[in-house]
C-alpha positions in Angstrom: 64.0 39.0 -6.2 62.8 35.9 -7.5 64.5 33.3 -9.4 61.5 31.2 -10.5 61.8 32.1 -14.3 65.2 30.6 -14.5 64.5 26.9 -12.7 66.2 27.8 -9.5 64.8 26.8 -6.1 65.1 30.3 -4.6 62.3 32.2 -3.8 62.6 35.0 -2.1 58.9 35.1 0.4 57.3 38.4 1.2 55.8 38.3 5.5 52.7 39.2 3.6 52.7 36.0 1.5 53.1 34.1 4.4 50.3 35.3 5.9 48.0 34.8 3.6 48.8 31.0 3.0 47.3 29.5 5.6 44.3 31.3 4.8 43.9 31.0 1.3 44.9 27.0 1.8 41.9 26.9 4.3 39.5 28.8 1.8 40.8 26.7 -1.2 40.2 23.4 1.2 36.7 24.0 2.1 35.6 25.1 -1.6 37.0 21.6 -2.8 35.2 19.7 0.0 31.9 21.7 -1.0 32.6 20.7 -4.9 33.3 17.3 -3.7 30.1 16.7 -1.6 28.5 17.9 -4.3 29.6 16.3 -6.8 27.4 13.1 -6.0 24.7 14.7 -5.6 25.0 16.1 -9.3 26.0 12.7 -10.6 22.9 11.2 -9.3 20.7 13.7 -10.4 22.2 13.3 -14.0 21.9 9.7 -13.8 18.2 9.8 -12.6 17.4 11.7 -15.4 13.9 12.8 -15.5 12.3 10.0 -13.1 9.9 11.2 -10.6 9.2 14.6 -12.2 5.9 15.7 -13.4 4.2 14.7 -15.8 6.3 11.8 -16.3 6.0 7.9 -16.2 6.5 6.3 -12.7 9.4 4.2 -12.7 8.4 0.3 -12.4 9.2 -1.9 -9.2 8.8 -5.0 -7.9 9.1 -5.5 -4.4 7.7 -8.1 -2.1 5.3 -6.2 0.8 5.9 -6.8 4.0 3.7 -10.1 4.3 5.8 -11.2 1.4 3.8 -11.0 -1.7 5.3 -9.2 -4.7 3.9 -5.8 -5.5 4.5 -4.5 -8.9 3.6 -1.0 -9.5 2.9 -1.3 -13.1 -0.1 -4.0 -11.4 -2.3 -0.8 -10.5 -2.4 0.8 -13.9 -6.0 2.0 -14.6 -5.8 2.5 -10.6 -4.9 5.7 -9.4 -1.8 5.3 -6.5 -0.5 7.4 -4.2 2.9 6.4 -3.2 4.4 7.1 -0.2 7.1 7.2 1.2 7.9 7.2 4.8 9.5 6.2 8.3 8.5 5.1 11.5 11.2 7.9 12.9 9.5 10.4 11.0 6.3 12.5 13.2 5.1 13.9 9.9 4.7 10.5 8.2 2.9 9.1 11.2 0.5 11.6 11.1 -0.2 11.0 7.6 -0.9 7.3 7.8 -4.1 7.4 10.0 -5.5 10.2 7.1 -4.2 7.9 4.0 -5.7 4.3 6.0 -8.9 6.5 5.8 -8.9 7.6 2.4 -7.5 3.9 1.4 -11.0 2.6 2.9 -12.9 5.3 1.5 -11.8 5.5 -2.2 -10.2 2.1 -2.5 -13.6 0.9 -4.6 -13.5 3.8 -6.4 -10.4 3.1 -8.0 -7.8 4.9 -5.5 -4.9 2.5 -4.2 -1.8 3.7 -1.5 1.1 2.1 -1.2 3.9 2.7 1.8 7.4 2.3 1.1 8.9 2.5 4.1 12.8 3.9 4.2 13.7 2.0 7.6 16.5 0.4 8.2 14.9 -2.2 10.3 12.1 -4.1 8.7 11.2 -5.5 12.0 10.1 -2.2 13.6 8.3 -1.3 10.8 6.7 -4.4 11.4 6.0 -3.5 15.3 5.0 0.0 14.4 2.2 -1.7 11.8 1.1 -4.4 14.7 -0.2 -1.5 16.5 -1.5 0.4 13.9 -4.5 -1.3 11.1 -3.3 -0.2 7.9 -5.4 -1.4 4.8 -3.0 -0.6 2.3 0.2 -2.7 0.9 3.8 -1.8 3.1 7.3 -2.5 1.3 10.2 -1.7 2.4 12.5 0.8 0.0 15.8 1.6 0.2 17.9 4.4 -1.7 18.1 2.5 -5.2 14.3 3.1 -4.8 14.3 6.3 -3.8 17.0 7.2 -6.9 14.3 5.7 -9.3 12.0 8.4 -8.5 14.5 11.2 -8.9 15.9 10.7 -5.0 13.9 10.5 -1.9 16.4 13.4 0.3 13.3 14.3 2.8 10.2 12.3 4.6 7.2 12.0 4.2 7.7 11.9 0.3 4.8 11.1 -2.0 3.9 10.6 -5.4 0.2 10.3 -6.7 0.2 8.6 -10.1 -2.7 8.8 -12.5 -4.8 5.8 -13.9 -2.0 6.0 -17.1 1.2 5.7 -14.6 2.1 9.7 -15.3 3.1 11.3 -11.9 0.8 14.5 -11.6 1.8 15.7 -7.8 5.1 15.1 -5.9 5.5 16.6 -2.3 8.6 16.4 -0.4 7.6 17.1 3.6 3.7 17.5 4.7 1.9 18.2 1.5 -1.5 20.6 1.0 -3.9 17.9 1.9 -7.2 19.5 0.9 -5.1 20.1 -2.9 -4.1 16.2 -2.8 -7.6 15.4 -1.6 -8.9 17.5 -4.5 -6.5 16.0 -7.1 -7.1 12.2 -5.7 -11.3 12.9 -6.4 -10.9 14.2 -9.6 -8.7 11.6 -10.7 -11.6 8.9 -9.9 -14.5 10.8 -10.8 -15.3 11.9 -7.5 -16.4 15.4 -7.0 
């Protein structure tokens, strides 16, 4: 019988009950955690709005590259830029870099510019990893209220090629299509 109606502090527990309260406490504990880890992840994505999608303009920056000149992004409009981001950690974005150096060189007059935004903790081994390596194109070094400008940066290599007009027309999280990005970078400066 229970007494809970009347205000009384008797309850009167069934052994199944009993059982199940440890389990259901455990069930109802790991569904809040998952609504609470999640619930930043949502926030931010609401407060990003619609930066880094398609088809949308490229969110503005200024940040001093890594030999401590300031790069503005909205400097290369009429230029088309691929912006990357990357790590020295990262094998995927290492292998990029030798590819984008080369297609810096080769379409750099021709109105293509790259531009690494490195997401290292440690500027100075991003500064050994580049000692070794000739890269003609501008390094910065980002950080996560960078990355949340372009609508979060949550895997490397991430990159963004923005037309001549500052609209984002291909976003790849992880190794993109490379011939497709090739193909988009030529006919973006006439190249065919």
């Amino acid at each position: 019988m229970t007494l809970a109606l009347t205000g009384s502090k008797k309850a009167i527990r069934s052994p199944e009950a009993v059982k199940l309260k440890p389990q259901l406490v455990r069930v109802l504990g790991v569904a809040a955690l998952c609504a609470g880890l999640s619930m930043p992840v949502l926030a931010a994505g609401a407060v990003a709005g619609p930066a880094g999608k398609l088809n949308t303009i490229a969110p503005d920056f200024i940040r001093a590259d890594l030999s401590g000149r300031p790069l503005r992004l909205d400097q290369f409009r009429g230029r088309v830029v691929l912006l990357n981001f990357w790590a020295t950690w990262c094998g995927p974005c290492i292998e990029e870099i030798p590819l984008f150096s080369r297609w810096q060189r080769q379409f750099g007059d021709a109105g293509l510019q790259i531009i690494g935004v490195s997401m290292d903790d440690d500027e100075a081994a991003v500064k050994h990893f580049l000692a070794k390596h000739s890269v003609p194109y501008p390094i910065l070094m980002g950080d996560a209220k960078l990355g949340e400008s372009f609508g979060g940066v949550f895997g490397l290599p991430q990159s963004f090629l923005i037309d001549a007009r500052g609209r984002i027309v291909f976003r790849s999280v992880g190794e993109p299509n490379i011939e497709a990005l090739r193909s988009q970078i030529e006919d973006l400066i006439g190249i065919h």
